[in-house]
C-alpha positions in Angstrom: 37.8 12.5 5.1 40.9 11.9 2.9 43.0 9.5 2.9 45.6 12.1 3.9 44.0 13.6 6.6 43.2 10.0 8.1 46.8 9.1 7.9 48.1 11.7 9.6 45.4 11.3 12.2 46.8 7.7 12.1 50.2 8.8 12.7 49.0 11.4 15.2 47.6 9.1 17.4 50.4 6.2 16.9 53.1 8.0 17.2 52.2 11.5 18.5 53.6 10.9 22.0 57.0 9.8 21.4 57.4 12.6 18.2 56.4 15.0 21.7 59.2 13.6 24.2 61.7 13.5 21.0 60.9 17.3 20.1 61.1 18.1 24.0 64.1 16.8 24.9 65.8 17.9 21.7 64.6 21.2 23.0 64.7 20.9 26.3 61.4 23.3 26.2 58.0 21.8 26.2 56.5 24.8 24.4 58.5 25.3 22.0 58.3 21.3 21.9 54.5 21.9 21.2 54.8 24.5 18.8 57.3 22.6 16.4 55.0 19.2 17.0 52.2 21.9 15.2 54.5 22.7 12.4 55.3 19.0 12.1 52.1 17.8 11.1 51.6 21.2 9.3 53.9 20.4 7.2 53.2 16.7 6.7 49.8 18.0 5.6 51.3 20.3 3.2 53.8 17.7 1.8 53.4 17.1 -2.0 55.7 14.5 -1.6 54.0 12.4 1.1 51.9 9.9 -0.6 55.0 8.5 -1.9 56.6 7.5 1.5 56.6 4.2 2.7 57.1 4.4 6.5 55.2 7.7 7.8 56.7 7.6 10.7 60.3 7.3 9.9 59.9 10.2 8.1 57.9 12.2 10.8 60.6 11.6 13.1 63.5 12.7 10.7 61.7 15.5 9.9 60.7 16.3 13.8 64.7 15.9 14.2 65.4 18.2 11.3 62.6 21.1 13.0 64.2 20.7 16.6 67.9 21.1 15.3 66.8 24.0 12.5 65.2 25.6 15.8 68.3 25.6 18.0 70.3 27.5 15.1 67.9 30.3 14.4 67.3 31.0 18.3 70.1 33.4 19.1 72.7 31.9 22.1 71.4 33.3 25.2 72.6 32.8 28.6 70.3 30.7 30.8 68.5 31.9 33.7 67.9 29.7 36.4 64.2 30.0 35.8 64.5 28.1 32.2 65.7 25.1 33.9 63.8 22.2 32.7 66.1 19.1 32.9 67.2 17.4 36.7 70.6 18.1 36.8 72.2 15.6 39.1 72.2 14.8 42.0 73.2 18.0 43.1 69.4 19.9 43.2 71.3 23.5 43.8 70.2 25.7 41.2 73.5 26.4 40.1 73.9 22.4 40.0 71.0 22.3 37.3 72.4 25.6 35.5 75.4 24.0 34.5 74.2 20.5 33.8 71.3 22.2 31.1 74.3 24.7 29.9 76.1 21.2 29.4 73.3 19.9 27.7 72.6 22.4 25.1 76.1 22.8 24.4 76.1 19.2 23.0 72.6 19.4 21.6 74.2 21.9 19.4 76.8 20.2 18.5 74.8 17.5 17.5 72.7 19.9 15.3 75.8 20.4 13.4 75.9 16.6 12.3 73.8 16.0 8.8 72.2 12.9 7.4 71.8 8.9 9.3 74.7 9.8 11.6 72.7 12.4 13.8 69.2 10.2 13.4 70.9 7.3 14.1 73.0 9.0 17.1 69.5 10.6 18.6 68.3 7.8 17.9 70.6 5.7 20.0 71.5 8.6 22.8 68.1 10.4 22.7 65.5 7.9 22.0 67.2 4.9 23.8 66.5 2.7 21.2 68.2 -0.3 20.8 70.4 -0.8 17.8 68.5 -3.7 16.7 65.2 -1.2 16.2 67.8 1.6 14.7 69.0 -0.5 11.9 65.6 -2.0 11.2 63.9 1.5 10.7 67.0 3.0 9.1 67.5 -0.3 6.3 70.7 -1.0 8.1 72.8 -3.6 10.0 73.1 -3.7 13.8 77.1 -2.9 12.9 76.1 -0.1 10.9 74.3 1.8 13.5 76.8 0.8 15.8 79.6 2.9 13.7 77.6 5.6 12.6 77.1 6.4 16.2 80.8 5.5 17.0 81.6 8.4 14.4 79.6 10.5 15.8 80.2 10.0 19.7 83.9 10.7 18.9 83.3 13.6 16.5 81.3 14.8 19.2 84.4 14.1 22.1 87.0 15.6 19.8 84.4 18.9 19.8 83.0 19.7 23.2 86.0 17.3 25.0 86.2 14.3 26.1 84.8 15.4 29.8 81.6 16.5 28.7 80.5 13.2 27.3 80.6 9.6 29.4 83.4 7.4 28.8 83.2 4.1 26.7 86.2 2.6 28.3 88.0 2.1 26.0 90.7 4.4 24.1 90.2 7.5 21.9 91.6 7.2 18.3 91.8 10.4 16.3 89.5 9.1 13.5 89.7 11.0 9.6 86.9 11.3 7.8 
């Protein structure tokens, strides 16, 4: 077998699961979760570039990031059914309840897909993933601070879009930030 092939078999195996749950909540569909996890490695088979990179899975997961957000902008916006409810919405287990909370959802999933570059791996990263910021800025080549700010930027980007009442409060105050 090549050395490839046994890599991604590595990678598969070490890191399969979580690229799964990261795909799937970033889709908030588990097939179409599957399907992209297929194209993932697909790709990473395909990838003239890939004997050059260091950490294989950093770059699985930004490219699994990058396949989930390309995904939500080609599917046309289509009003949810209540049968395409995935997520628990609340407390609240009315159907309506869960409606609302996944329309919620995707509306800021899409905004996020909007964001380019660290900001949006580093905010999914955070948000998504629940990672600490100590693991962020180690796989990222970053300071704890760093992450911390890139995810600032990109909570209150995200506030100033959808409103502040679609996203928890800090606490503390909203400053109109410039880029």
């Amino acid at each position: 077998m090549r050395d490839r092939q046994r890599k991604l078999l590595e990678l598969l195996d070490k890191s399969g699961a979580g690229l799964h749950a990261l795909l799937t909540r970033l889709t908030l569909r588990e097939d179409i979760a599957e399907e992209l996890m297929q194209e993932l490695f697909i790709k990473l088979s395909n990838s003239s570039g890939l004997d050059k990179v260091a950490n294989w899975g950093a770059y699985a997961r930004r490219a699994a990031i990058n396949l989930a957000f390309d995904w939500r902008r080609s599917r046309k916006r289509t009003p949810l059914g209540l049968d395409q409810v995935h997520e628990p919405a609340s407390n609240d287990n009315s159907p309506l309840g869960k409606l609302i909370q996944t329309e919620e959802l995707e509306e800021i999933l899409n905004a996020i897909g909007r964001i380019n570059g660290p900001s949006r791996e580093a905010f999914v990263m955070r948000y998504i993933q629940q990672q600490s910021t100590d693991d962020i800025a180690k796989q990222l080549g970053k300071t704890p601070h760093q992450v911390r700010a890139l995810c600032y930027k990109v909570l209150s980007h995200l506030r100033d879009v959808l409103g502040s009442d679609q996203l928890p409060s800090s606490g503390k105050e909203q400053y109109d930030v410039e880029n």
